[in-house]
C-alpha positions, 0 to 999 in steps of 0.5 A: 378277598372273597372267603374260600369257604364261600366258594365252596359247594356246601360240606357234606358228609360220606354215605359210606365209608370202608376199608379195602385191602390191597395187600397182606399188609396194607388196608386203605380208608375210602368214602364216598360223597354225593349223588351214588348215581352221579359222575364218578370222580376220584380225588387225590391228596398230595403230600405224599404222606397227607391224607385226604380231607372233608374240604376236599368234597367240596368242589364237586355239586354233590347232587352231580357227583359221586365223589371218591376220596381215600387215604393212599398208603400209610396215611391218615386212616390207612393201615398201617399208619406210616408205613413205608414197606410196599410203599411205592408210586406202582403200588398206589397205582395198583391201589387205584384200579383196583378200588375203581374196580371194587366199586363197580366204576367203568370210568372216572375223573381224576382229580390231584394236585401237588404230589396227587397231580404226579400219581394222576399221571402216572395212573393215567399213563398206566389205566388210560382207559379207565379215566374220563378226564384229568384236572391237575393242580401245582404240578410236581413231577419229583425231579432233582430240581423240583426237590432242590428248590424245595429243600433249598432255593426257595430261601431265596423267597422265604428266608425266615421260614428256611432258617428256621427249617434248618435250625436243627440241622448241623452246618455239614447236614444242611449241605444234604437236608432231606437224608438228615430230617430221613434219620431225625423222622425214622428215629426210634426216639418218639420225641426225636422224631416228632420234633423233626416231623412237626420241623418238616410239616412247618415249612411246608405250611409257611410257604404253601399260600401267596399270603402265608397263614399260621402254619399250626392252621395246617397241622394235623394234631396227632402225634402219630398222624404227624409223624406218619404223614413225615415219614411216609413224604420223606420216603417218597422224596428221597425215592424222587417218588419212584418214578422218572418224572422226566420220562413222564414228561416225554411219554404224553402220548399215551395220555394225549387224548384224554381231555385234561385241565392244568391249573398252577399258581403263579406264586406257587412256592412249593412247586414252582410253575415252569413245571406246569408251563413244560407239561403244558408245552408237552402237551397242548392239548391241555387247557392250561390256568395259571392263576396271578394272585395264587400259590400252591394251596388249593383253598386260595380263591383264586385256585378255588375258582380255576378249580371250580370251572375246570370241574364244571366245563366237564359237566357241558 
């Protein structure tokens, strides 16, 4: 199996780096990388709750693009860290176009996968002018039945991982899981909290490759990080993302005609691929990879690949 870090273009490092205010009370971290005068894309972590990261520059020939990454609200290097008050999909939405604007960007690509392919297309459906082309990677669109695999059928595939997932929880609690980890990770009591955070984020890494890898590997190690990505992803799913995924789903018109690439794993654990396959069946217009020997990381090289000749058959 080839290495992904060979697939990559080189790592590079941002030539600017800022805050940006978007309201009284949050500031988002961005950077730019790349050529200052290339084709300008923007990237979207997942999560929600993540934050993004260097390996992510790394799909794009840096002497092609400027390639725009930042912290979505409350996460990572955005202030303040977790913070969930003016925390909402619309906000994030807001948040987008007004940092395209700020950097003097008519256009751009938008780049997402998992929960960044959900705000994709919602910022597409609000802002369908400002986008240059779309590439979405493990479709999620918040829906009750998304989440409820999640949280619970997926045992079917990775009991191990769910038994441990579940072995804070209580017999009665494991009947509603995500309000009882929402009072675990909202608690007052640091320890409490953090525990339950770290509980979280576990499971998520152990389902997230076709072959799993060790899930401290996927870790953050600050305590604070850990807890903010948790609270603020928490927020996110008990809200189904404050957004109408099924709606989303109906209202492709708007979005039709922006060329777009979807890629999903076949074994995509996280969110499973009848997602992808009903956006695509939603909109044919839509070059559609499933990868056969991939789930939902976006470092597997099978994903890495799609990823890669999606990103370049916009640059023809």
């Amino acid at each position: 199996m080839p290495n992904p870090d060979d697939l990559l273009y080189p790592a590079i490092d941002p030539y600017h780096q800022n805050m940006m205010p978007v309201s009284p009370l949050h500031s988002l971290y961005f950077e730019q990388c790349g050529n200052p005068n290339g084709k300008p894309v923007v990237i979207l972590h997942g999560g929600p709750g993540s934050g993004c990261a260097p390996a992510q520059r790394r799909f794009f020939d840096p002497a092609e693009y400027r390639i725009i990454l930042f912290d979505q609200r409350g996460c990572k290097r955005s202030e303040p860290l977790g913070c969930i008050e003016e925390n909402t999909t619309l906000h994030l939405v807001r948040d987008m176009e007004a940092l395209r604007q700020h950097l003097g960007i008519s256009k751009w690509m938008v780049f997402g996968g998992s929960w960044g392919s959900t705000l994709a297309l919602a910022y597409a459906r609000a802002h369908p002018q400002s986008i240059t082309g779309l590439v979405l990677r493990g479709i999620f669109l918040c829906r009750p039945q998304e989440l409820n695999w999640f949280l619970y059928q997926v045992r079917h595939f990775f009991p191990e991982a769910w038994e441990k997932f579940v072995s804070p929880l209580s017999r009665v609690e494991r009947q509603a899981i995500l309000p009882a980890y929402q009072k675990r990770i909202f608690s007052d009591d640091r320890q409490t909290a953090l525990a339950a955070a770290i509980a979280w984020s576990h499971f998520e890494a152990e389902i997230m490759s076709l072959i799993p890898a060790p899930s401290t590997n996927a870790m953050p190690t600050e305590e604070a990080v850990i807890i903010g990505r948790a609270r603020v992803q928490l927020h996110y799913l008990s809200n189904n993302g404050f957004i109408d995924g099924q709606e989303l789903l109906n209202g492709l018109d708007h979005i039709r005609h922006i060329p777009a690439k979807i890629i999903q794993g076949r074994y995509d654990m996280v969110c499973p691929p009848c997602t992808a396959h009903e956006l695509h069946y939603a909109w044919p217009e839509a070059e559609f990879t499933m990868v056969p020997d991939a789930g939902h990381s976006a470092m597997e090289p099978g994903i890495i690949s799609a990823l890669m000749t999606a990103v370049k058959s916009f640059d023809r």
